[in-house]
C-alpha positions in Angstrom: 60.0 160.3 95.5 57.3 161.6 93.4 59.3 161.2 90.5 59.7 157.5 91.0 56.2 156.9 91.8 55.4 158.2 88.4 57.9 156.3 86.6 56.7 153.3 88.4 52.8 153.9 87.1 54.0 154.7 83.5 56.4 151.5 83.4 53.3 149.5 84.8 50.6 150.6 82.0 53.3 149.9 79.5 53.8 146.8 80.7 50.0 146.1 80.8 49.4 147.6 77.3 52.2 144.8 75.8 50.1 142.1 77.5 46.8 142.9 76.3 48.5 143.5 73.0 49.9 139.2 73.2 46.7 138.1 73.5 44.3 139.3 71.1 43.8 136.8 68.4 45.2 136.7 64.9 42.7 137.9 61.9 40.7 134.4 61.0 41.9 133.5 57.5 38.8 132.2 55.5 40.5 129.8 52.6 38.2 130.0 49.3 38.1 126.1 47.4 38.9 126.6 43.6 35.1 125.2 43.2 34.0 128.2 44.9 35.5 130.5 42.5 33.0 132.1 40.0 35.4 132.5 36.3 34.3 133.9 33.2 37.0 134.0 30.5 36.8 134.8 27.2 37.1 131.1 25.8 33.9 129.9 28.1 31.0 128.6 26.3 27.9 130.3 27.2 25.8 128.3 28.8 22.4 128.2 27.3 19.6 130.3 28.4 15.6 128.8 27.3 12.7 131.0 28.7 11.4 128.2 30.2 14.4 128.2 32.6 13.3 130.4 36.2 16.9 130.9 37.0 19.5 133.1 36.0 22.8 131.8 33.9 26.3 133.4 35.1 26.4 135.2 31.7 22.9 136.3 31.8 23.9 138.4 35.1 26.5 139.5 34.0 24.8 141.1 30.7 26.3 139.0 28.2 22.8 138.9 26.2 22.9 142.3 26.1 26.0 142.4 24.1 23.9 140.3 21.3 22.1 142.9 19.8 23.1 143.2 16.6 20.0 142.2 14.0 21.2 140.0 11.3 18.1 138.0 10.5 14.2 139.2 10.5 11.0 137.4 9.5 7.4 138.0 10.0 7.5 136.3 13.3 10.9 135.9 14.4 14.6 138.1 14.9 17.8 136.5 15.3 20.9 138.9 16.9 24.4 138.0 17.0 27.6 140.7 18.5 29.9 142.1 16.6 32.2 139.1 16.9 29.7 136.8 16.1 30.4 134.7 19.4 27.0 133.6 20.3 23.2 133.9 19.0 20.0 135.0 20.2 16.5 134.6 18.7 13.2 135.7 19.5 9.5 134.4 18.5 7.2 136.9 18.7 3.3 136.0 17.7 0.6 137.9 15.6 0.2 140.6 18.1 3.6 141.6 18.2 4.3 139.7 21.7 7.7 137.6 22.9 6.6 134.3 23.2 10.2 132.4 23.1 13.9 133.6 23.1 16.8 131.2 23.5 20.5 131.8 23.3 22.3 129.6 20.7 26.3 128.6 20.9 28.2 130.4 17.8 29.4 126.5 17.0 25.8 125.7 16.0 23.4 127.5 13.4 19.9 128.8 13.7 17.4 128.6 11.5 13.4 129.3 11.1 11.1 128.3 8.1 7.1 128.1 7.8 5.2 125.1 6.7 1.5 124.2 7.3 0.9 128.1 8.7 3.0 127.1 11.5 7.0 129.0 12.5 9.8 125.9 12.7 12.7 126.5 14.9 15.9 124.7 13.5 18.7 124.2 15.7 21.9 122.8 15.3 23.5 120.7 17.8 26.7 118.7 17.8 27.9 116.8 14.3 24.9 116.3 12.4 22.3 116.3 14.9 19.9 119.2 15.5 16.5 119.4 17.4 13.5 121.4 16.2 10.4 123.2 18.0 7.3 124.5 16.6 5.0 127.5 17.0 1.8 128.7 16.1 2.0 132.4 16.2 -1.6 133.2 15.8 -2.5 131.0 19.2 0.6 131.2 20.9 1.5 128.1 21.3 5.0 126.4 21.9 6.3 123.6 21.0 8.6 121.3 23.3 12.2 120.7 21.4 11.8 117.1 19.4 15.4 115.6 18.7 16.3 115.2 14.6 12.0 114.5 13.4 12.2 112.9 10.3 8.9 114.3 9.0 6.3 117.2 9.6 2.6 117.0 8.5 0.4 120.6 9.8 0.2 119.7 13.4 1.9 115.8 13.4 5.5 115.4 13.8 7.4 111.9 13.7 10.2 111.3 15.3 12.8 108.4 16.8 12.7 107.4 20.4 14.4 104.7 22.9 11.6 103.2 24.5 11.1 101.1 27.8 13.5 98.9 29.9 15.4 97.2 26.9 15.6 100.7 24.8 13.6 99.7 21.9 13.6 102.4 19.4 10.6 103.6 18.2 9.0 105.6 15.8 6.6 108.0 17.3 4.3 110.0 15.7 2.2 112.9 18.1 0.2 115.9 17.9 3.2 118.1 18.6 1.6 120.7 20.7 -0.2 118.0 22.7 0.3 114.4 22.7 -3.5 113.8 24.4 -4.7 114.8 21.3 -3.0 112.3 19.1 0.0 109.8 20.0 1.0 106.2 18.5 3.8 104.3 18.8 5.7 101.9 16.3 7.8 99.7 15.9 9.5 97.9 13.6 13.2 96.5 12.8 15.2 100.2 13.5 18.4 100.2 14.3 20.0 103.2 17.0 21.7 104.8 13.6 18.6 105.0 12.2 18.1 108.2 14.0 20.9 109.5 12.4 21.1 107.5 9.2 16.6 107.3 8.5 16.7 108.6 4.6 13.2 110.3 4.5 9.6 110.3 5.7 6.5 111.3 4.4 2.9 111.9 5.5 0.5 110.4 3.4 -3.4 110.4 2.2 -4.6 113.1 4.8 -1.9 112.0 7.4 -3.4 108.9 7.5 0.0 106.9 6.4 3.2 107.3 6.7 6.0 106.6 4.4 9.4 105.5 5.9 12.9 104.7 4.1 15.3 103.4 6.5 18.3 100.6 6.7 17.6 97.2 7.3 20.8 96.5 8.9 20.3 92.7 9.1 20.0 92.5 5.3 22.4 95.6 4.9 19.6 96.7 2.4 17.5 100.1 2.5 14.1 99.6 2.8 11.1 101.9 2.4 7.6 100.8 4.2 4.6 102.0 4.1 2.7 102.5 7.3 -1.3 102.7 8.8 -1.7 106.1 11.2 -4.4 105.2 14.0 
């Protein structure tokens, strides 16, 4: 009798054990969206990185600038480092006293460049086709420059430069302290055409900065004209 009883107990916790087993719930499955998904292959462009910038790029956190430390060009105020395969470019600004005061990463599609003029450092950057945007620093004051899109002429601290302008995108000519446009800014017009940022011959400061020269296209008369113009 015993012996049944026993069997009886074990067959019922069995039993019990196979129930509780049926209904615990399946593992949730969390699906991941292809947008969600973080990829870094070897043909990715690396995005570009400007101090001015608080965050973090995906290649920055994952060290890729600190793969670019090979020193192929050095000036008095200024280092540019590429990597061994020559996919990418950093540069570095460093003022009088031997601080950092810009770094920027540069796409290996597009050159980099630095020159001095009027006892100022000019960043020369290349951008897609012919375009390319400049920046300017004086190292012994540390200031920055913001980037100005293809100037057409430099004069010590003046730079002029083509811009669309207002509801009806008038392009115009824009000549500006280039550190701080409170100290000096004009705007001018005149019979510019949109390729004329692209296409604009030459400028010139002229007489103390007090003209400037301009040769563009007069695309009306499908002539080249060069004019002469008063600086406020």
């Amino acid at each position: 009798m015993k012996k049944y009883l026993s069997l009886g107990i074990i067959l019922l916790i069995v039993l019990s054990f196979s129930s509780c087993q049926k209904e615990k719930k399946q593992p949730e499955i969390i699906k991941i969206e292809p947008e969600e998904a973080i990829s870094l292959t070897a043909t990715s462009e690396p995005e570009e990185i400007n101090s001015e910038d608080s965050g973090l790029t995906i290649k920055e956190k994952y060290g890729y600038l600190d793969s670019i430390d090979v020193s192929i060009e050095k000036g008095d105020n200024y280092e540019i480092f590429s990597d061994i395969d020559h996919t990418g470019y950093k540069y570095e600004v460093i003022n009088n006293d031997g601080d950092i005061i810009d770094e920027n990463y540069n796409g290996w599609r597009y050159g980099v460049s630095f020159e001095n003029k009027d006892d100022l450092l000019i960043l020369h950057q290349g951008l897609s086709g012919s375009a390319f945007r400049e920046r300017y620093y004086d190292v012994s004051n540390n200031r920055v420059s913001r980037f100005y899109f293809m100037p057409v002429d430099t004069s010590k601290e003046l730079v002029a430069y083509f811009e669309l302008m207002g509801d009806e995108n008038t392009l115009t000519l824009i000549v500006q302290n280039m550190f701080d446009s409170s100290i000096y800014y004009q705007e001018i017009t005149g019979d510019f055409s949109v390729l004329d940022i692209r296409l604009t011959k030459k400028a010139e400061f002229l007489e103390n900065n007090t003209k400037i020269k301009l040769t563009y296209w007069l695309w009306q008369n499908n002539e080249e004209v060069t004019e002469i113009i008063e600086l406020n």
